[in-house]
C-alpha positions as CSV (number, residue, x, y, z in Angstrom):
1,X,0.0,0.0,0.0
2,X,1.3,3.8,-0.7
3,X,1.7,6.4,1.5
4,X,-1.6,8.2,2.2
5,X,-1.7,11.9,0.6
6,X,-3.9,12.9,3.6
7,X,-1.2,12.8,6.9
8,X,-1.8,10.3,9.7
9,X,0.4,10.0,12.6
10,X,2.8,7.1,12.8
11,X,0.9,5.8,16.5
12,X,-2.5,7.0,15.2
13,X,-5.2,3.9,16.0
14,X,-6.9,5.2,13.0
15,X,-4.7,4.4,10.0
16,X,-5.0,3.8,6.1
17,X,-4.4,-0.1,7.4
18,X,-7.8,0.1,9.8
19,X,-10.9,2.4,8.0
20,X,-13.3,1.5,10.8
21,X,-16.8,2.0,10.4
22,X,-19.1,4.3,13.2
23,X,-21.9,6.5,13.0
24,X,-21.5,9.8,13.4
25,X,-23.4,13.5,13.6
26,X,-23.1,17.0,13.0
27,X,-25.4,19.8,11.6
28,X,-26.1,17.8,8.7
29,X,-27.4,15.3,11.0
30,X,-26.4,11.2,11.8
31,X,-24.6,8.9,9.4
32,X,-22.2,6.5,8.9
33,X,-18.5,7.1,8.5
34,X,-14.7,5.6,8.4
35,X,-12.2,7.2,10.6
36,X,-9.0,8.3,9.7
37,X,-6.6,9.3,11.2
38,X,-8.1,12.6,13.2
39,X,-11.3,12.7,10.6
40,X,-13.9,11.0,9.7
41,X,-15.2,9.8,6.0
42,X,-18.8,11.3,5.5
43,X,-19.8,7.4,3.5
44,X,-23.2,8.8,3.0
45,X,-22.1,11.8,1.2
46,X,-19.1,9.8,-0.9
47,X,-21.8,7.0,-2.1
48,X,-23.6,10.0,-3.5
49,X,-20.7,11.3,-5.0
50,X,-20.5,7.5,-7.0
51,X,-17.7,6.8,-5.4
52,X,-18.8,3.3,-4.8
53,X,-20.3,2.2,-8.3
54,X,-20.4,-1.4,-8.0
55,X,-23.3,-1.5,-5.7
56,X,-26.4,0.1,-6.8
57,X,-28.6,0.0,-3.3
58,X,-32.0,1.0,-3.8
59,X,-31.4,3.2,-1.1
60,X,-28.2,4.9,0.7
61,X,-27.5,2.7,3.5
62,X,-25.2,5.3,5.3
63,X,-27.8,7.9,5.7
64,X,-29.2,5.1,8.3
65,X,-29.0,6.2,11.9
66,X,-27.6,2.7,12.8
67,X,-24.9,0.6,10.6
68,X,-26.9,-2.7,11.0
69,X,-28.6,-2.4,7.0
70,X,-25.1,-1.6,6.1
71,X,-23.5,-4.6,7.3
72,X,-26.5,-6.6,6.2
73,X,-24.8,-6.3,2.8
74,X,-22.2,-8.7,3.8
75,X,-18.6,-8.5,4.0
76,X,-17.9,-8.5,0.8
77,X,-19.6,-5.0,0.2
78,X,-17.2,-3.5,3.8
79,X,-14.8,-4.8,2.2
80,X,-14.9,-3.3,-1.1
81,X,-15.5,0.3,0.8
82,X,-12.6,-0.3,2.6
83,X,-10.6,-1.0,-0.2
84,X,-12.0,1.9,-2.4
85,X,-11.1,4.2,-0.1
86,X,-7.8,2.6,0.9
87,X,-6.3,3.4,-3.2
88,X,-8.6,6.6,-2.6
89,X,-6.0,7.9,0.1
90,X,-3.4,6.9,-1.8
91,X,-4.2,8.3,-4.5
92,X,-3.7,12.3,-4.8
93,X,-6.0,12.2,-7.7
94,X,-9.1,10.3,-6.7
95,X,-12.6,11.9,-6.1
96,X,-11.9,11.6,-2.3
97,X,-9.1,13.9,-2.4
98,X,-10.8,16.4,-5.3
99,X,-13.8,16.3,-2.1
100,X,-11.9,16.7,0.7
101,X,-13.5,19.6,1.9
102,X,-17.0,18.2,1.8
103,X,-16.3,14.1,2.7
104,X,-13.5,14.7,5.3
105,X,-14.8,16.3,8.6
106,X,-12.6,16.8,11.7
107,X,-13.6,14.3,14.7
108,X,-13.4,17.1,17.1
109,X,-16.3,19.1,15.2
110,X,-18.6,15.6,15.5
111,X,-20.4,13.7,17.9
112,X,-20.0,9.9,18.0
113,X,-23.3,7.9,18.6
114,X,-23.9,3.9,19.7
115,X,-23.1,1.9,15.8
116,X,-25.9,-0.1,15.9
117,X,-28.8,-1.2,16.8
118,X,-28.3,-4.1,18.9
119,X,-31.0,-7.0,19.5
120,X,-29.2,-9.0,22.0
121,X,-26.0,-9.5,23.5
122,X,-24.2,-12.5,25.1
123,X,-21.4,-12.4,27.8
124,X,-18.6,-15.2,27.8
125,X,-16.3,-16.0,30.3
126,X,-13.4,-16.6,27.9
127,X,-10.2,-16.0,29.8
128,X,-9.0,-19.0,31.7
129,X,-6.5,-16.2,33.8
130,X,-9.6,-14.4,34.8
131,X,-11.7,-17.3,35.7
132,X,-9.1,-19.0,37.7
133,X,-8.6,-15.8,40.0
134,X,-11.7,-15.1,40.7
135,X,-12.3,-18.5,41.3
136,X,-9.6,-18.8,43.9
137,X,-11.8,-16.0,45.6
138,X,-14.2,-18.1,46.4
139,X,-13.1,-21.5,46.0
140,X,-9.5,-21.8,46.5
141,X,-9.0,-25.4,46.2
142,X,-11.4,-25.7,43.0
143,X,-11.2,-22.9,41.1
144,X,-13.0,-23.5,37.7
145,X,-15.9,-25.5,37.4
146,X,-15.7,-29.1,35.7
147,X,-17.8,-27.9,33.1
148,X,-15.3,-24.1,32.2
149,X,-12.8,-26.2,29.9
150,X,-15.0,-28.0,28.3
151,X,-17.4,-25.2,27.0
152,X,-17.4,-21.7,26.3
153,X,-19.4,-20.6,29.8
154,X,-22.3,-17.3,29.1
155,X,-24.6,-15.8,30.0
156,X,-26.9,-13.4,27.8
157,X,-27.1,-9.9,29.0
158,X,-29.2,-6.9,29.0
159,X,-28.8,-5.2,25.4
160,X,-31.0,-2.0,26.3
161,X,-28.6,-0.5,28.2
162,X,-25.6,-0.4,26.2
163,X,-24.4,3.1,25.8
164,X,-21.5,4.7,23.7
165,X,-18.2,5.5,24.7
166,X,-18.9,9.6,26.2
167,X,-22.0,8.5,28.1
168,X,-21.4,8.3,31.9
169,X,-22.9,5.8,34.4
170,X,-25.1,6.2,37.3
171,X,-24.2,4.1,40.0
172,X,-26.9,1.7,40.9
173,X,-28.7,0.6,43.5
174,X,-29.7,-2.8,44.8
175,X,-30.1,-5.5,47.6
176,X,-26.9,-5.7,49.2
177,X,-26.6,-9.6,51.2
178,X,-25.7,-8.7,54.8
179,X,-26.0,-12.4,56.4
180,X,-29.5,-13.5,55.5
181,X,-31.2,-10.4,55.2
182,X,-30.2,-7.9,52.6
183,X,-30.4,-3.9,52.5
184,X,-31.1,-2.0,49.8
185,X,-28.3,0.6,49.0
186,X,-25.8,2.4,46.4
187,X,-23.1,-0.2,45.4
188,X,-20.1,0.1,47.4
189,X,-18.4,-2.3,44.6
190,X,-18.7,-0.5,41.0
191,X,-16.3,-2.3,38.9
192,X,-15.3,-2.7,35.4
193,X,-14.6,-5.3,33.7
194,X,-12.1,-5.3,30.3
195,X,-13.4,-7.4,27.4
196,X,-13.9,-7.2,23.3
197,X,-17.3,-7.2,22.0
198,X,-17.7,-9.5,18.3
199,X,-20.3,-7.9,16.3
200,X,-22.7,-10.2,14.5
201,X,-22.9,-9.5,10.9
202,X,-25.7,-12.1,9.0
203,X,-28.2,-13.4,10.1
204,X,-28.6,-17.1,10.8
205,X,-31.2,-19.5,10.3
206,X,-33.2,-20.5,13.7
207,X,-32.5,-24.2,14.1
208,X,-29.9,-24.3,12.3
209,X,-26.4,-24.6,14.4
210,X,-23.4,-22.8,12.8
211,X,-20.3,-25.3,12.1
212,X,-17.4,-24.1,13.9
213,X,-15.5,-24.5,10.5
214,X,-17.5,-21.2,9.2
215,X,-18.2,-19.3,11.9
216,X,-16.0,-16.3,11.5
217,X,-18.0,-15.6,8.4
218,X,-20.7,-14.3,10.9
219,X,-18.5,-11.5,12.0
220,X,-18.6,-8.6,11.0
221,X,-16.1,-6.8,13.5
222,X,-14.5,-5.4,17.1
223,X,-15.4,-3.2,19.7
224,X,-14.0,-2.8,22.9
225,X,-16.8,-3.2,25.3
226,X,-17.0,-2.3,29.5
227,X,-19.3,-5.1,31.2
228,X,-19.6,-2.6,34.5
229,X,-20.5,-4.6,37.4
230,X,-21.8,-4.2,41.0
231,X,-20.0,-6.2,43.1
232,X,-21.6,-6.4,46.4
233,X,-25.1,-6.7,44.3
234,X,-23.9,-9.6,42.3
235,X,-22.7,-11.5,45.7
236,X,-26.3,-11.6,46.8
237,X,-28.5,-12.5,43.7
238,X,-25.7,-14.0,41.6
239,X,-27.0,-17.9,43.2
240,X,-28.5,-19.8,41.5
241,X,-29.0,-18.0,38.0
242,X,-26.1,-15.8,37.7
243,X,-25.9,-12.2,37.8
244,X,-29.1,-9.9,37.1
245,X,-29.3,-6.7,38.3
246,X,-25.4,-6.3,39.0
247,X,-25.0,-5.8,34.8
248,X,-28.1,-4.9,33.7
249,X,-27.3,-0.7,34.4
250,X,-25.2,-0.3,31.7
251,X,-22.4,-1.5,29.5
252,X,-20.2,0.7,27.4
253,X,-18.6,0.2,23.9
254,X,-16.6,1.9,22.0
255,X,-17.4,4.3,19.2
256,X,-16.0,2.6,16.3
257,X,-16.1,-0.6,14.7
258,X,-12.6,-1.9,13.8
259,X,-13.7,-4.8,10.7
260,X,-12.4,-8.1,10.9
261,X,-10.3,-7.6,7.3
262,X,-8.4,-5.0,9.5
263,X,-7.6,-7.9,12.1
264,X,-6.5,-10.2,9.7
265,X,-2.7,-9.0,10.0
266,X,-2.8,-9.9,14.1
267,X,-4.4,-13.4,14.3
268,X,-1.7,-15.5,16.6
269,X,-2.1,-19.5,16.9
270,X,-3.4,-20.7,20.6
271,X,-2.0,-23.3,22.6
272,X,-3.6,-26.6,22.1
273,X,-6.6,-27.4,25.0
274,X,-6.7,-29.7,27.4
275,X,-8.9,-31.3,27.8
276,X,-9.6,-32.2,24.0
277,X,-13.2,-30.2,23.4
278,X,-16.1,-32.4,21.8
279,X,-16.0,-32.4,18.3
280,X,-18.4,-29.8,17.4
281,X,-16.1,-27.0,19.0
282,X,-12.5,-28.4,17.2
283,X,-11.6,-26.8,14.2
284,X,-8.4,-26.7,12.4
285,X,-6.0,-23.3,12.8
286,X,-7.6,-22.2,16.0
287,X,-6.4,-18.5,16.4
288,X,-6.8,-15.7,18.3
289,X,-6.2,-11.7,17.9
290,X,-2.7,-10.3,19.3
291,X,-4.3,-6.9,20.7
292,X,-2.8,-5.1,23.3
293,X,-5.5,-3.8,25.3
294,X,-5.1,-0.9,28.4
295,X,-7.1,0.5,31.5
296,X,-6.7,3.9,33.0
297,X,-8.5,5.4,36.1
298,X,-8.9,9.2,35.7
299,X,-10.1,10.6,39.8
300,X,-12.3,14.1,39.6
301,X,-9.8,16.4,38.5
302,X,-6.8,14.7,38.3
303,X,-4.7,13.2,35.5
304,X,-5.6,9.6,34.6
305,X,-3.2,7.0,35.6
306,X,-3.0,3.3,33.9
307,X,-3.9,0.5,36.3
308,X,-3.7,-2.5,34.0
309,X,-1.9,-3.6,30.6
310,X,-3.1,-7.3,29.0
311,X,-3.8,-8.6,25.8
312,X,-6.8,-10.8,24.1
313,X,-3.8,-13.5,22.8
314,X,-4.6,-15.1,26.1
315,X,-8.1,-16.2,26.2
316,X,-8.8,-19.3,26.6
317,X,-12.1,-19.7,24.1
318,X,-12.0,-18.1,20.7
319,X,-14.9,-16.8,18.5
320,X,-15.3,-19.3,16.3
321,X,-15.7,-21.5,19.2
322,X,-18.3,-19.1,20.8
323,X,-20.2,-18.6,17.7
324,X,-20.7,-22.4,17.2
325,X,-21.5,-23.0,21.2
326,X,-23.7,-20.3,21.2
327,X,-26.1,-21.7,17.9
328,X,-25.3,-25.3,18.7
329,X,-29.4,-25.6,20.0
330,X,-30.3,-23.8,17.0
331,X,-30.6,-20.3,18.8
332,X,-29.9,-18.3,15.5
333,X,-28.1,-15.2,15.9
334,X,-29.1,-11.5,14.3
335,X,-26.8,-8.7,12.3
336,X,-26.2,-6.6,15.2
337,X,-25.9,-8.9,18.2
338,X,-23.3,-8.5,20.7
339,X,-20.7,-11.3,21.8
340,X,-18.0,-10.2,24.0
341,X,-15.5,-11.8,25.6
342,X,-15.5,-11.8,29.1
343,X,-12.8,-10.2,31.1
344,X,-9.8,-10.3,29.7
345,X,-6.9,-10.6,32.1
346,X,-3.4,-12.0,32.3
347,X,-1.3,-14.0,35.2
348,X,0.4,-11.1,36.7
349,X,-1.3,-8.5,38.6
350,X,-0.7,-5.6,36.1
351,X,-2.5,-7.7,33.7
352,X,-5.8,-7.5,35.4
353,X,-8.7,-6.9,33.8
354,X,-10.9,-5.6,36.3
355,X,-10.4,-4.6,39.8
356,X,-12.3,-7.6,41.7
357,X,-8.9,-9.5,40.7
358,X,-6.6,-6.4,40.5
359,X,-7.7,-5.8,44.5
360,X,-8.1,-9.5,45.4
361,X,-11.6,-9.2,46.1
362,X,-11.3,-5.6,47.4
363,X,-8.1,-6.8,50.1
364,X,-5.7,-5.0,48.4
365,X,-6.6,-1.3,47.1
366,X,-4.7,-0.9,44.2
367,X,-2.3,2.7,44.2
368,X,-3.2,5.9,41.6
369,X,-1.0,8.8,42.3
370,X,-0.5,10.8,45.4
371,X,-1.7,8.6,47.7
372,X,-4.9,8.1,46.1
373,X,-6.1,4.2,46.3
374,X,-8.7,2.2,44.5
375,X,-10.8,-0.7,46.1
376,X,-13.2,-0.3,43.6
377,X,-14.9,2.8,41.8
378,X,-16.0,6.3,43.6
379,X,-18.4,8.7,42.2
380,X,-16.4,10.9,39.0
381,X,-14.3,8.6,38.8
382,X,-13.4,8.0,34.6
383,X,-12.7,4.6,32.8
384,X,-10.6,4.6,30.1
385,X,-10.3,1.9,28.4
386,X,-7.8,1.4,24.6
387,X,-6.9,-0.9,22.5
388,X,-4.7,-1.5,19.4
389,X,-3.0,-3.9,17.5
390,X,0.8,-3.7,15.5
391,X,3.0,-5.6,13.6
392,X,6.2,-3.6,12.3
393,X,4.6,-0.4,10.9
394,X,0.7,-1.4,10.2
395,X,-1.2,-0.1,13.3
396,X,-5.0,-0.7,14.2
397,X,-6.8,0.6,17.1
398,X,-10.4,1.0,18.4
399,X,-9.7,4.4,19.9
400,X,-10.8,5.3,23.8
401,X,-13.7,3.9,26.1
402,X,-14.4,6.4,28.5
403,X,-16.8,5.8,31.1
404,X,-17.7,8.8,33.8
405,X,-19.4,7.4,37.1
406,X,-22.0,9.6,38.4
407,X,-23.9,9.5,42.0
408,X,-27.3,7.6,41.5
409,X,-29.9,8.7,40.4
410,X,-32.8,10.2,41.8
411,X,-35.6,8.1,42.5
């Protein structure tokens, strides 16, 4: 690939290499757009312009509110934008550069909105570190359940609440286990939890499982995604169904969808599982994506400081193994949908993911600056969370997750 006429900076997560897709707004109103390096690509405007001829759509799909029609039209179609605009940067004589003024806008001059429209979303439990630490919390002598390395382990979550990257977080209330009789009060235990979120990209058939062989070709892309949890709330109602009220406030992801084709550079092999898995979840060429992923904690008014460095090479489970788990009933999955990760954490403590491990279970604050500690999350405190992948000079990122939390809210 040539060098792009329009400059980016060397560590910008937004290269020529990436061309992630997000919805964006400004006086003109909300569409869909590719990021580079500090703008964004107006898509609706540029598909007027003909700069995508080879798809006559009966209607512009990036004047949508929500990318889900957009990625409806398969990957094939993302990836043909991507590359059209890809030779379009390089090229000092394409229609993108001749309309620079009108298809490249400054990110600072728009406001990022929530990418889709999302129907439902499913929590894993996909890092082995993770799930062995928190484990030991509870159950030091038997840390994973018989069941964790045989199966990817979920649970589906609330979609409703899932908010942008921007949109701050009340902190909730609940029932609070004190012995055998609970009170009802703010959270003293707000916590987040580091993970990637898959977005769904066809539809598939209801009863129909999808062969772990093929089902990547469900994805459309990457978001980094904040599972925020309530701690001392999930203690108490967490037995016998798993958490409820503890995640349902809010989730956050972040503002741009980084495509799969972008990945494709960063894939590392896993190490072989043991146990063997039943047959329906082995595939040749397992792989996973080598993305170095970061957590910062900014306190009211202070400078943000970075409490945790991991990366997703480590988990456990991969997609394709989550995709065909997940649909192996028949449960058919929708353009759209949500599939994240699960904390993603590493063996050392500077590798955790969230601060239920980073703390050991709240025993151990973890130090900011000056003095300042963290057991788990006061009121105006900001999350931060970032992500990017490299290899030599080609550079992908998803940008920040910033997450503001706010006293609750009034009743």
């Amino acid at each position: 690939m040539h060098q792009s006429w329009l400059p980016v900076a060397s560590d910008s997560d937004f290269s020529v290499h990436n061309l992630p897709f997000g919805i964006f707004s400004d006086l003109r109103g909300r569409r869909a757009g590719v990021a580079i390096g500090d703008f964004v690509i107006d898509l609706a405007e540029a598909y007027d312009l003909g700069m995508f001829p080879e798809y006559k759509l009966k209607e512009n799909v990036f004047r949508k509110p929500v990318l889900n029609d957009a990625i409806k039209l398969g990957r094939a179609f993302s990836r043909y934008v991507r590359t059209v605009l890809q030779n379009a940067l390089c090229n000092p004589y394409s229609s993108l550069h001749q309309h620079a003024d009108s298809l490249l806008i400054r990110m600072q001059d728009v406001q990022m909105h929530l990418p889709l429209q999302i129907g439902n979303y499913t929590d894993f439990y996909s890092s082995e570190e993770h799930a062995t630490t928190v484990g030991k919390l509870f159950r030091p002598d038997n840390p994973l359940f018989p069941n964790w390395k045989h199966m990817p382990v979920a649970y589906h979550g609330r979609a409703s609440s899932i908010v942008v990257s921007g949109t701050p977080v009340h902190r909730p209330c609940g029932q609070i286990g004190t012995g055998d009789m609970p009170v009802f009060a703010p959270t003293k235990a707000l916590d987040y939890e580091l993970e990637l979120a898959f977005v769904v990209g066809m539809d598939s058939e209801l009863g129909k499982p999808i062969p772990v062989s093929c089902a990547e070709d469900y994805i459309f892309g990457v978001l980094l995604f904040n599972d925020w949890s309530a701690r001392d709330i999930q203690r108490w109602e967490y037995q016998p169904l798993g958490p409820f009220t503890s995640k349902n406030f809010a989730s956050s992801v972040s503002s741009w969808i980084v495509t799969m084709d972008a990945l494709d550079a960063f894939r590392n092999d896993l190490a072989e599982q043991s146990p063997e898995p039943l047959p329906y979840l082995m595939h040749e060429n397992r792989c996973g994506f080598d993305i170095n992923l970061t957590i910062g904690i900014s306190p009211a008014g202070l400078e943000e400081f970075e409490v945790a460095a991991t990366n997703s090479r480590q988990l456990y489970w991969n997609i394709s193994q989550q995709v065909a788990h997940h649909t192996v009933t028949g449960c058919n999955l929708n353009v759209g949908d949500l599939l994240a990760t699960g904390t993603i954490s590493g063996s050392s403590s500077p590798e955790k993911g969230c601060l239920l491990e980073a703390t050991s279970g709240g025993k151990n604050p973890v130090s900011l600056k000056n003095g300042i500690q963290r057991t788990f999350l006061e009121d105006n405190d900001e999350v931060v969370m970032r992500g990017y992948a490299q290899k030599g000079d080609i550079r992908v990122g998803f940008g920040e997750l910033r997450g503001k939390i706010l006293p609750p809210a009034s009743r």
